[in-house]
C-alpha positions as CSV (number, residue, x, y, z in Angstrom):
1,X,103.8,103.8,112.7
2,X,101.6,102.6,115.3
3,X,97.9,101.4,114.3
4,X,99.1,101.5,110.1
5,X,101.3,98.8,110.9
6,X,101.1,96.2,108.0
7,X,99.2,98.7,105.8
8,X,100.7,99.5,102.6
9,X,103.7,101.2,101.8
10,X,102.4,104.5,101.4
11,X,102.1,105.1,104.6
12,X,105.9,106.4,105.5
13,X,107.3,108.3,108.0
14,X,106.4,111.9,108.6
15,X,108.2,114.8,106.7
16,X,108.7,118.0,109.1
17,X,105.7,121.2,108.3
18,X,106.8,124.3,107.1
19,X,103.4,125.0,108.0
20,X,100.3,123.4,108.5
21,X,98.3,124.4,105.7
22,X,97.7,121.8,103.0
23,X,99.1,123.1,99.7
24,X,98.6,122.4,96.0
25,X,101.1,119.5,95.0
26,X,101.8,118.1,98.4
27,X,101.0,114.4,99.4
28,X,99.0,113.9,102.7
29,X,97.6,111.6,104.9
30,X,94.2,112.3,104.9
31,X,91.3,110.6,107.1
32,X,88.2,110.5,104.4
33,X,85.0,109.7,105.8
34,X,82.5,106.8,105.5
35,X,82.3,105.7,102.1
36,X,79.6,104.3,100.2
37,X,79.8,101.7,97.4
38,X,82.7,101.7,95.3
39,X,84.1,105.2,97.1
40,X,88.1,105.1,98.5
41,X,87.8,105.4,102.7
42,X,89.8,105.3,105.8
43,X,93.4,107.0,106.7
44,X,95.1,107.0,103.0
45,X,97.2,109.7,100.8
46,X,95.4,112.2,98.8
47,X,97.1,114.8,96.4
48,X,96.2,118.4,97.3
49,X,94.9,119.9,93.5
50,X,93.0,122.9,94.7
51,X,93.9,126.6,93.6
52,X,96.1,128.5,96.3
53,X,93.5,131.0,95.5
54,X,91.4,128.9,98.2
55,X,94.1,128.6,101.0
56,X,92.1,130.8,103.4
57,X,89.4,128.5,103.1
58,X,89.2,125.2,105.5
59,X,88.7,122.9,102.6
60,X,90.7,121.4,100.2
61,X,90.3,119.8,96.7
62,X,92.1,116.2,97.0
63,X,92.6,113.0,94.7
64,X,93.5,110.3,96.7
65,X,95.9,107.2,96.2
66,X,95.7,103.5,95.9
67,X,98.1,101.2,95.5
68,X,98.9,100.7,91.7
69,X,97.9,97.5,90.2
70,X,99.2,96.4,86.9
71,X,95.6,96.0,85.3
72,X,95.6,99.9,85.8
73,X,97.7,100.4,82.8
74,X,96.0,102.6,80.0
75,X,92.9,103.2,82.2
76,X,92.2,106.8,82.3
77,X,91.2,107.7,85.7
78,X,94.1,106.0,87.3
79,X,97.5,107.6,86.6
80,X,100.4,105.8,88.1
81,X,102.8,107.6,90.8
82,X,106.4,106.6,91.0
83,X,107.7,106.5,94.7
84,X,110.5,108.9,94.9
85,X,112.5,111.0,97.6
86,X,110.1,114.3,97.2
87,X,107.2,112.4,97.3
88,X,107.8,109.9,100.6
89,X,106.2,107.1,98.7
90,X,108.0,103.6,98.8
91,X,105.5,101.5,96.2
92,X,103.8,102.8,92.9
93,X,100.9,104.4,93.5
94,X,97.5,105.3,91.4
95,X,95.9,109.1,91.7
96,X,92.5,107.4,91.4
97,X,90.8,111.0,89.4
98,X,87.7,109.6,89.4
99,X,87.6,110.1,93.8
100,X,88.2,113.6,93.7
101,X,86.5,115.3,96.9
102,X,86.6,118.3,99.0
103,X,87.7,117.7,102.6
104,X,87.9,119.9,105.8
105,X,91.7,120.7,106.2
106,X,91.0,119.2,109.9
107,X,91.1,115.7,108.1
108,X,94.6,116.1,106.8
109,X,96.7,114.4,109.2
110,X,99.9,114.6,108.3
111,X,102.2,115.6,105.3
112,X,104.0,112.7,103.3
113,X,106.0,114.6,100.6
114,X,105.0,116.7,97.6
115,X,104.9,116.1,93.8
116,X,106.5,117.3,90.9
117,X,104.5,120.1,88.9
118,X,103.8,117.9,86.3
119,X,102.8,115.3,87.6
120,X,100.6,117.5,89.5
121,X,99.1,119.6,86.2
122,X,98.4,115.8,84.7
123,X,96.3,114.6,87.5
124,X,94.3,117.9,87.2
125,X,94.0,117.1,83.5
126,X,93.1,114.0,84.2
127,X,90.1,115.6,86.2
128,X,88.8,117.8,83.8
129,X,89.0,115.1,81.2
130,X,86.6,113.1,83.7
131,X,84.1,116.1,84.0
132,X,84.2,116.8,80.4
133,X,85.7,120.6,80.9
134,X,86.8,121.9,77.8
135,X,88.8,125.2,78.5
């Protein structure tokens, strides 16, 4: 693991690429940029959430992780992630909804594991339950 020695257990050891195009569902290692205030930075794992209809595009909608805290519990922009064998995780994790960005695929680093559907359909709830949509 190199320089994320001592970092949380998130970061775990690489899954082979089918291919290297981030895809709805999968769990990377993303490098977000500068942040400001009370905005998630540095290397950490992000849920890809955007449409396959935008594959061709060099951007993709994300949700990153933090590490899940107990005071988390019943907060609605933080939905808790069990670490399993799909997902590469090895402590509880939090999609934190209310950080979702747009990144350049070029900031993806590496792939950690993928999610189950629903999991993936509730953090995408979760998102347009922060934005108000009603579809």
């Amino acid at each position: 693991m190199g320089r994320n020695a001592g970092r949380p257990g998130w970061l775990v050891a690489e899954l082979p690429l089918a291919d290297d195009s981030p895809s709805r569902g999968e769990l990377w290692l993303v490098r977000l940029p500068r942040a400001v205030g009370a905005e998630l930075q540095r290397d950490r794992p992000a849920i890809v959430i955007s449409s396959p209809a935008i594959d061709a595009l060099h951007v993709r909608i994300v949700v990153p992780l933090t590490t899940w805290r107990d005071e988390y519990e019943g907060r609605i922009n933080k939905l808790r992630i069990e670490p399993d064998n799909w997902n590469g995780l090895h402590t509880r994790s939090a999609a934190d909804i209310l950080q979702v960005r747009s990144v350049s695929t070029q900031r993806f680093l590496r792939r950690i594991g993928v999610l189950e559907a629903d999991e993936v359909e509730e953090i995408v709830a979760g998102v347009a339950i922060a934005v108000d949509y009603i579809g």
